[in-house]
Backbone as a chain_set.jsonl record, in Angstrom:
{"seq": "XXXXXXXXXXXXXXXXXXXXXXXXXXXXXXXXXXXXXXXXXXXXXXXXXXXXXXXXXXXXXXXXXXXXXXXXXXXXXXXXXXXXXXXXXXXXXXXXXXXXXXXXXXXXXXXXXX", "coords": {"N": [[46.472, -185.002, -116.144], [44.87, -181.723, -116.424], [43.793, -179.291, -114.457], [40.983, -178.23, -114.906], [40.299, -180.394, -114.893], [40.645, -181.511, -112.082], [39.062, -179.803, -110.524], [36.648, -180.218, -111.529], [36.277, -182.733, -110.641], [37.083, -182.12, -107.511], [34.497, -180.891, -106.718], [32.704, -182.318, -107.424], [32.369, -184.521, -105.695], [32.402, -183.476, -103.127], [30.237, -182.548, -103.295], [28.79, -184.65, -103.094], [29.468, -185.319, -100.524], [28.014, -183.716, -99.376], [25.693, -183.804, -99.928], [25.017, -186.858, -98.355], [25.681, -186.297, -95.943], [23.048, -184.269, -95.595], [21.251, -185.669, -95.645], [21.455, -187.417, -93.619], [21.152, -185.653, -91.907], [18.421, -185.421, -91.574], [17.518, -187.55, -91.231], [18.892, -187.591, -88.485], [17.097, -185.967, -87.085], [14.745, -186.929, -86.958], [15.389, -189.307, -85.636], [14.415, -188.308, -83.148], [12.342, -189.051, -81.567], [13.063, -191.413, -80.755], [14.677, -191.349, -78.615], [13.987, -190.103, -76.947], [12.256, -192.43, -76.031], [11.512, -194.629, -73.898], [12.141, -197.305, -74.206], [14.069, -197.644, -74.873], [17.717, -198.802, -74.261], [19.925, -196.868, -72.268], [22.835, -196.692, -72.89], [22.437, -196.819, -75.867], [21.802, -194.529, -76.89], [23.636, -192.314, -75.175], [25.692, -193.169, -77.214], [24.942, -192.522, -79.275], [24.397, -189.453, -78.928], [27.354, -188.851, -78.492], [28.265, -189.415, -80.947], [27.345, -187.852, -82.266], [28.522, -184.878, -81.329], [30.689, -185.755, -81.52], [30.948, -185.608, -84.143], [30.57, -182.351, -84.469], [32.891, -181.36, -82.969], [35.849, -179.713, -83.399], [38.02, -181.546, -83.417], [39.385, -184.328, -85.2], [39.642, -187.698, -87.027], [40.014, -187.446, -89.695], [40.801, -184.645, -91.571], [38.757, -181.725, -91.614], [38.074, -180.72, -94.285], [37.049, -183.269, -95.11], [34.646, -184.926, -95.093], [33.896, -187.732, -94.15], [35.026, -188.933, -92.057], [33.081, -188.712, -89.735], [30.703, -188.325, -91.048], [30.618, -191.762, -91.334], [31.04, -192.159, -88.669], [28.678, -190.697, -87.849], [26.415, -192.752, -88.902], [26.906, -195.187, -87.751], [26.396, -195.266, -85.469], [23.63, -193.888, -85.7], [22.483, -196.659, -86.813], [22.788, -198.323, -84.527], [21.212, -197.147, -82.805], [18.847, -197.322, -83.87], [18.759, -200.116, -84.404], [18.443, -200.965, -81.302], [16.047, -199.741, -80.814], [14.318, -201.326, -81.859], [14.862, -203.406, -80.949], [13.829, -202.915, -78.357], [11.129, -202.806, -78.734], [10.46, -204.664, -80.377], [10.553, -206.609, -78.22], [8.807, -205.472, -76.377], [6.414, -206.247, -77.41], [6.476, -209.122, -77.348], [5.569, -209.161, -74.912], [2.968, -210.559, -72.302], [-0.612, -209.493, -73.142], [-1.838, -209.078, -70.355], [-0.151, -207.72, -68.832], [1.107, -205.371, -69.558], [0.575, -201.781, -69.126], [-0.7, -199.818, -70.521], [-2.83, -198.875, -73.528], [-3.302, -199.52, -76.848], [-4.171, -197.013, -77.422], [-2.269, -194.844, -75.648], [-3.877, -194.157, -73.187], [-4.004, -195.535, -69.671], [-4.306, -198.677, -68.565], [-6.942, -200.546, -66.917], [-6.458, -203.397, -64.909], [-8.687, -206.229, -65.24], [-11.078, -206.849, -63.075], [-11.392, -209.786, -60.648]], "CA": [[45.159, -184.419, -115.961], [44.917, -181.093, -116.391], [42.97, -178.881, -113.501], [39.657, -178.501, -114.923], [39.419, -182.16, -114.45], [40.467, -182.058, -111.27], [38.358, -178.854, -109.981], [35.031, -181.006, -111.185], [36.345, -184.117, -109.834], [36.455, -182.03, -106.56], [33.251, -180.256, -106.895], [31.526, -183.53, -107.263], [33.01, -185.456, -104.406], [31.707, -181.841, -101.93], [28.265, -182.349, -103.836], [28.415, -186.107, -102.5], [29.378, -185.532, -99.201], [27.452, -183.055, -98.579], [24.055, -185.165, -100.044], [24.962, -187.409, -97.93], [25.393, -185.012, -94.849], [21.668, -183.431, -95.483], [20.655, -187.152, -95.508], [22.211, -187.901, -92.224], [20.768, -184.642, -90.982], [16.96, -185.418, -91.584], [17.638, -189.0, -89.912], [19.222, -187.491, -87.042], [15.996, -185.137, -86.482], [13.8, -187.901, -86.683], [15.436, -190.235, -84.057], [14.44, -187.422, -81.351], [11.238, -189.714, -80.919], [13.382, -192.703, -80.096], [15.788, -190.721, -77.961], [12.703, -189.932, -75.645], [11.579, -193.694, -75.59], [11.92, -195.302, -72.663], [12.376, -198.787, -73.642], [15.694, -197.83, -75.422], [18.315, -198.363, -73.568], [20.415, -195.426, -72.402], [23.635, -196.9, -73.426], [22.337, -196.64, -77.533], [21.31, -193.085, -76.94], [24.329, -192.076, -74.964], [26.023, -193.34, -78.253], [24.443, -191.428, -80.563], [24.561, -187.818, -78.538], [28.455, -189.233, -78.647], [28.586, -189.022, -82.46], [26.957, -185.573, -82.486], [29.069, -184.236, -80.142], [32.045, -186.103, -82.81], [30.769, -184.843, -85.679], [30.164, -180.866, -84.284], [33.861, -180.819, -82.241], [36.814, -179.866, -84.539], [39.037, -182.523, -83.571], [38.561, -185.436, -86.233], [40.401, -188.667, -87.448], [40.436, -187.224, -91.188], [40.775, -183.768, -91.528], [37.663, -181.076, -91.705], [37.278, -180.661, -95.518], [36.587, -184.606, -95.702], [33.723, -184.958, -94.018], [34.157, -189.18, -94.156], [34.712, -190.11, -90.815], [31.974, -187.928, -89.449], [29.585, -189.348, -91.668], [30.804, -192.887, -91.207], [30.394, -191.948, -87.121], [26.909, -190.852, -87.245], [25.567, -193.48, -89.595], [27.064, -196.549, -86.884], [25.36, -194.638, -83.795], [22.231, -194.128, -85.995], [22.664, -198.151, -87.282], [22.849, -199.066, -83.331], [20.186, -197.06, -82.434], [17.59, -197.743, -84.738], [18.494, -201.607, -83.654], [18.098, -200.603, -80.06], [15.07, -199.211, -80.546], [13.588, -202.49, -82.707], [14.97, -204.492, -80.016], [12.669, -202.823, -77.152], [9.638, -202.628, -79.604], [9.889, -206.598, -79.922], [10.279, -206.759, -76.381], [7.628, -205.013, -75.923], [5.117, -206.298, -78.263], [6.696, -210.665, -76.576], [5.099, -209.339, -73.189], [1.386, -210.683, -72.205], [-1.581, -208.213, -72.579], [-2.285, -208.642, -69.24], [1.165, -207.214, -68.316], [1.366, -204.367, -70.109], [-0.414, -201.231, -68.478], [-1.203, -198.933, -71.274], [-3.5, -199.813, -74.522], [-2.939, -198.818, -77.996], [-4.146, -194.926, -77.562], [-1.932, -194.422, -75.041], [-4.192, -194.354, -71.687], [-3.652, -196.141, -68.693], [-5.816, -199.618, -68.808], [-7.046, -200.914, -65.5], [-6.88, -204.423, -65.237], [-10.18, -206.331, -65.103], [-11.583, -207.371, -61.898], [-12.093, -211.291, -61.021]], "C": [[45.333, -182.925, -115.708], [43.673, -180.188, -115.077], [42.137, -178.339, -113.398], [39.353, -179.469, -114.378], [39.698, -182.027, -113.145], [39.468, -180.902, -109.98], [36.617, -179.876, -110.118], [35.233, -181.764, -110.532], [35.532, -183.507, -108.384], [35.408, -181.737, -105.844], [32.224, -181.626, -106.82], [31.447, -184.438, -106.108], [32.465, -184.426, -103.391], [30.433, -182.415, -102.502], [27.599, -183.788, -103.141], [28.098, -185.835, -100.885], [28.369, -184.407, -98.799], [25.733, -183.188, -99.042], [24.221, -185.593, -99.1], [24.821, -186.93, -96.218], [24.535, -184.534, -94.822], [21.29, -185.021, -95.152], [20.608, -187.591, -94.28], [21.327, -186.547, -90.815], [19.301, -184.868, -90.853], [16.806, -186.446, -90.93], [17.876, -188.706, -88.595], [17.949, -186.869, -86.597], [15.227, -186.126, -86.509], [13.333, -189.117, -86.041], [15.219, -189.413, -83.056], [13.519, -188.1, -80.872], [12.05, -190.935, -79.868], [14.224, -192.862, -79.013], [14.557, -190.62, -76.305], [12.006, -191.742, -75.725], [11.893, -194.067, -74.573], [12.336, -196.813, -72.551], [13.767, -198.538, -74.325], [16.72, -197.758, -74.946], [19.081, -197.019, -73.644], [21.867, -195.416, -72.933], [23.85, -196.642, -75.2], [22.322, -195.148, -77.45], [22.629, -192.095, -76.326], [25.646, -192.23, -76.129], [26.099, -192.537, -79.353], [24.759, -189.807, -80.098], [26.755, -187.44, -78.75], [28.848, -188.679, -79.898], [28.181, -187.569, -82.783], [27.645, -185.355, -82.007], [30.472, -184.462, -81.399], [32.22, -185.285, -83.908], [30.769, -182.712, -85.572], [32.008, -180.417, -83.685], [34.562, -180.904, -83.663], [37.811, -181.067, -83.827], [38.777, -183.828, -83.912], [39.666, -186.683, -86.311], [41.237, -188.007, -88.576], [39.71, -185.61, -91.172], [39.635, -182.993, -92.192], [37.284, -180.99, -92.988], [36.517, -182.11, -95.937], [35.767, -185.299, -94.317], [33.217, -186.969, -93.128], [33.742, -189.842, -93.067], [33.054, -189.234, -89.939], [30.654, -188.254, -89.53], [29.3, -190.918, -91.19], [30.385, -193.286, -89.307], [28.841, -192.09, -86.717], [26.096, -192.467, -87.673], [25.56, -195.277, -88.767], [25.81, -196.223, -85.763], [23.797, -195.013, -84.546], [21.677, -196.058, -86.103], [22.5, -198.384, -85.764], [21.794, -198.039, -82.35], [18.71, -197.342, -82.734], [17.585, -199.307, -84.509], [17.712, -201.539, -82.05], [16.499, -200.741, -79.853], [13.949, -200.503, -81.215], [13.506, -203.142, -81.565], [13.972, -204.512, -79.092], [11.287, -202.946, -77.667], [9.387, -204.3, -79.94], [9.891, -206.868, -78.579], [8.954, -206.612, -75.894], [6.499, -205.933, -76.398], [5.483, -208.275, -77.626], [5.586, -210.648, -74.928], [3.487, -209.756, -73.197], [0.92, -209.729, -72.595], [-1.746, -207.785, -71.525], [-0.914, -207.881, -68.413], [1.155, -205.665, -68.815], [0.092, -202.976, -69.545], [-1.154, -200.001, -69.457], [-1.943, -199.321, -72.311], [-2.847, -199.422, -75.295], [-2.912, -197.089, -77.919], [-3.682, -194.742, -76.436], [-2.688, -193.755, -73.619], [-3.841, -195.772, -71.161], [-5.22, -197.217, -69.174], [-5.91, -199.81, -67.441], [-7.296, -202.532, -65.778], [-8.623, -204.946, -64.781], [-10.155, -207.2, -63.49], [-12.223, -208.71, -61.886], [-12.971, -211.475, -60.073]], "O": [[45.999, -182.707, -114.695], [42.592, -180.769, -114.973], [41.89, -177.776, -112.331], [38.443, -179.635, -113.565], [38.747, -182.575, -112.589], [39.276, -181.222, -108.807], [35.787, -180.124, -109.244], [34.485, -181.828, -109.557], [34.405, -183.785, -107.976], [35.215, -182.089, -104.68], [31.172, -181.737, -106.19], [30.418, -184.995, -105.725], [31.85, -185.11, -102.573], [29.591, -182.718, -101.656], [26.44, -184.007, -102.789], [27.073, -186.007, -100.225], [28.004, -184.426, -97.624], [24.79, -182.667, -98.448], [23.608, -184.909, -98.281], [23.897, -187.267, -95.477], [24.588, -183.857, -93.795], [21.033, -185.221, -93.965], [19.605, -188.194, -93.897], [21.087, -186.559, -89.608], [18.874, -184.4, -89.797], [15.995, -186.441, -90.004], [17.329, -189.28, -87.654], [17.62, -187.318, -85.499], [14.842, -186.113, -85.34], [12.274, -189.713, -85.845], [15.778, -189.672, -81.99], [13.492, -188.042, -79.642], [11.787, -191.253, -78.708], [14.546, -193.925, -78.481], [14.548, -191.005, -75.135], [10.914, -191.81, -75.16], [13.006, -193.626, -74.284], [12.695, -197.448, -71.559], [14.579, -199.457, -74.217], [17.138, -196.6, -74.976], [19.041, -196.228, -74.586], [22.277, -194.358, -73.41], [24.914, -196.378, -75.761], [23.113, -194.624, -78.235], [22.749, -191.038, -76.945], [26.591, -191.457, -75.976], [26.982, -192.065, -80.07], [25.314, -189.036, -80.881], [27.321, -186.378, -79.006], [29.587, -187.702, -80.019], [28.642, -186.587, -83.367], [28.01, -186.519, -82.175], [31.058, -183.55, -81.982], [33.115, -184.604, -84.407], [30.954, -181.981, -86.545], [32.413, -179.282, -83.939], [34.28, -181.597, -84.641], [38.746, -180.923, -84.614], [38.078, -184.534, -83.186], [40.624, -186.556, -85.548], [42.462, -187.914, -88.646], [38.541, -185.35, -90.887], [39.353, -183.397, -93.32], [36.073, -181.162, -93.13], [35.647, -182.191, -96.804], [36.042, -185.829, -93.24], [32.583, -187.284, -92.121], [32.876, -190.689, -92.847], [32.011, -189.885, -89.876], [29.776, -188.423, -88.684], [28.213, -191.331, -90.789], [29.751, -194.227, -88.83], [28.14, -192.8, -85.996], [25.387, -193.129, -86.914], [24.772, -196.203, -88.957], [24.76, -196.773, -85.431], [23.03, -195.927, -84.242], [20.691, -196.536, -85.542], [21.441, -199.011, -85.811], [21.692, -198.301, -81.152], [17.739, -197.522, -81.999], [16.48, -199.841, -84.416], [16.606, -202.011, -81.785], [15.869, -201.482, -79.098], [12.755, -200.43, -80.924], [12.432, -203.487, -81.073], [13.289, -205.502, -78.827], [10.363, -203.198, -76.893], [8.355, -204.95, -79.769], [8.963, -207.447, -78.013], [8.229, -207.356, -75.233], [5.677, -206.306, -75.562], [4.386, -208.808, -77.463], [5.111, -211.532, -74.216], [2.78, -209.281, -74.086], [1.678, -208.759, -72.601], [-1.841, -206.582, -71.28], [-1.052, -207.579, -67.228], [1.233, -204.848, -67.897], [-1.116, -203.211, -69.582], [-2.115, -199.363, -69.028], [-1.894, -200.55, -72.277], [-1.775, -198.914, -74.97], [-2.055, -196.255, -78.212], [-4.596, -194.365, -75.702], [-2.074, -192.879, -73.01], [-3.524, -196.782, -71.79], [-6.324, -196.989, -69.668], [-5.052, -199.309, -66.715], [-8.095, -202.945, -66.618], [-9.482, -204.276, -64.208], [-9.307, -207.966, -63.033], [-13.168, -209.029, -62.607], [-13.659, -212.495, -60.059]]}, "num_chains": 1, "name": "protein.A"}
């Protein structure tokens, strides 16, 4: 193989990972809601700030041009937070009405008087 072929090869394999890396980046901004939930535990979320923290330090598994494990990091955390966060949202939604103190639009309900 001469080293055209292998200049596109590498050019295409960068064009991947780094799709896949913008991909990862618009997901991560959009768990900040679930990060502020309260029914999620803090163990999932402590997880995830984990993998950021992985993915931003230079010291890696597989060295900085191959962005692999990095990727493969966030996308577990995200995978076990986005469960997390299902988990408390069925939780939530198993409990009585009469238990629960807020309504749909977010005020306080008062229960009813017998």
């Amino acid at each position: 193989m001469d080293s055209t072929l292998w200049l596109i090869v590498a050019v295409v394999l960068a064009l991947v990972a780094a799709s896949a890396a913008s991909v990862l980046l618009v997901r991560v901004f959009r768990t900040r809601r679930m990060l502020l939930d309260a029914g999620v535990p803090l163990q999932s979320k402590a997880l995830f700030w984990a993998a950021v923290i992985y993915t931003i330090s230079p010291i890696d598994l597989v060295p900085d041009p191959v962005y692999l494990d990095d990727i493969g990091v966030l996308l577990v955390a995200l995978r076990m937070l986005h469960a997390a966060a299902a988990r408390s949202g069925a939780d939530l939604e198993k409990q009585p009405a009469e238990s629960k103190s807020t309504s749909t639009d977010g005020t306080a309900r008062v229960p009813p008087s017998q």
